[in-house]
C-alpha positions as CSV (number, residue, x, y, z in Angstrom):
1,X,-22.3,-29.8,-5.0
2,X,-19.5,-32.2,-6.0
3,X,-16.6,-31.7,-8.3
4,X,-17.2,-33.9,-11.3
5,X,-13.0,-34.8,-12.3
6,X,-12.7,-35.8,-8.2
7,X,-15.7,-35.6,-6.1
8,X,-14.1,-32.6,-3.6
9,X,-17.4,-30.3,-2.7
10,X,-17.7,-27.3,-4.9
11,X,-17.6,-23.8,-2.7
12,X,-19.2,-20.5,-3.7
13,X,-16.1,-17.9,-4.7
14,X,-15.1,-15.9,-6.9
15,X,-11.5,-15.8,-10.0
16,X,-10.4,-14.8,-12.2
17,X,-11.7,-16.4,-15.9
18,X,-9.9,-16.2,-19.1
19,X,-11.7,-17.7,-22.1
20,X,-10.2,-18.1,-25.6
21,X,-12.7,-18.5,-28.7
22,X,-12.3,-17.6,-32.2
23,X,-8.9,-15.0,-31.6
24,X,-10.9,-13.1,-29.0
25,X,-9.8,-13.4,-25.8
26,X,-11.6,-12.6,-22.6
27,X,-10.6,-11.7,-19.0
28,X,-13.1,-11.2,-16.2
29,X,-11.5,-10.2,-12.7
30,X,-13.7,-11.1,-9.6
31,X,-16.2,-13.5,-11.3
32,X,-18.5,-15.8,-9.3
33,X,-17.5,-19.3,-9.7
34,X,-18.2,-22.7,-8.1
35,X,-14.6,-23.8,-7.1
36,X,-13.1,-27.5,-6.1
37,X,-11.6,-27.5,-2.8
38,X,-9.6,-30.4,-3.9
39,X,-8.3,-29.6,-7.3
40,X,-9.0,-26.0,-7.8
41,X,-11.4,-26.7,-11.4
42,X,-14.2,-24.5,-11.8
43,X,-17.7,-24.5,-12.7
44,X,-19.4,-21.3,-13.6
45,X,-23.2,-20.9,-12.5
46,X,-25.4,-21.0,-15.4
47,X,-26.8,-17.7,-15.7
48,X,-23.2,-16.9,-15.4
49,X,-23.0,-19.0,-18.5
50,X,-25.7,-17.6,-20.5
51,X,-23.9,-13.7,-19.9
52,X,-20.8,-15.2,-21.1
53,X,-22.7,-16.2,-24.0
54,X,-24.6,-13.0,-24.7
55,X,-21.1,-10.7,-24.2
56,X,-19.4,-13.6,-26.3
57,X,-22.0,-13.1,-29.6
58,X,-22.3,-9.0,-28.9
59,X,-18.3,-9.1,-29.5
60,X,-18.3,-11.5,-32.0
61,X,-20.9,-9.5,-34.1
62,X,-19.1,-6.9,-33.6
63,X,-16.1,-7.5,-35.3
64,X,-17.8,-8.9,-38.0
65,X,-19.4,-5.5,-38.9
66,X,-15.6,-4.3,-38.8
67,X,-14.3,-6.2,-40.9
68,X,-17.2,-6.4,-43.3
């Protein structure tokens, strides 16, 4: 696979992700990633993606109930 901001080849590893959305803020040590050997950008795998998703809406949910 090829990186898509400057065509280095993608390589199976794994990092550290932080995600930011809607004052929650997410850290996930040791996740598998696609990673540039060029320039270092990511690309997560997409059932990576769709996990992010689901722990995203659980947490989300969540704090609604809370503050309902």
């Amino acid at each position: 696979m090829k990186c898509l901001y400057c065509d280095g080849d993608l390589e199976l590893a794994t990092d550290v992700y932080h995600l930011d959305r809607k004052g929650i803020h997410l850290t996930i040590d040791d996740m598998q990633v696609y990673k540039c050997n060029r320039c270092g950008e990511i690309m997560i795998p997409g059932e990576e993606v769709q996990a992010l998703q689901d722990i995203l809406r659980q947490l989300e949910d969540s704090i609604q109930r809370e503050v309902a």
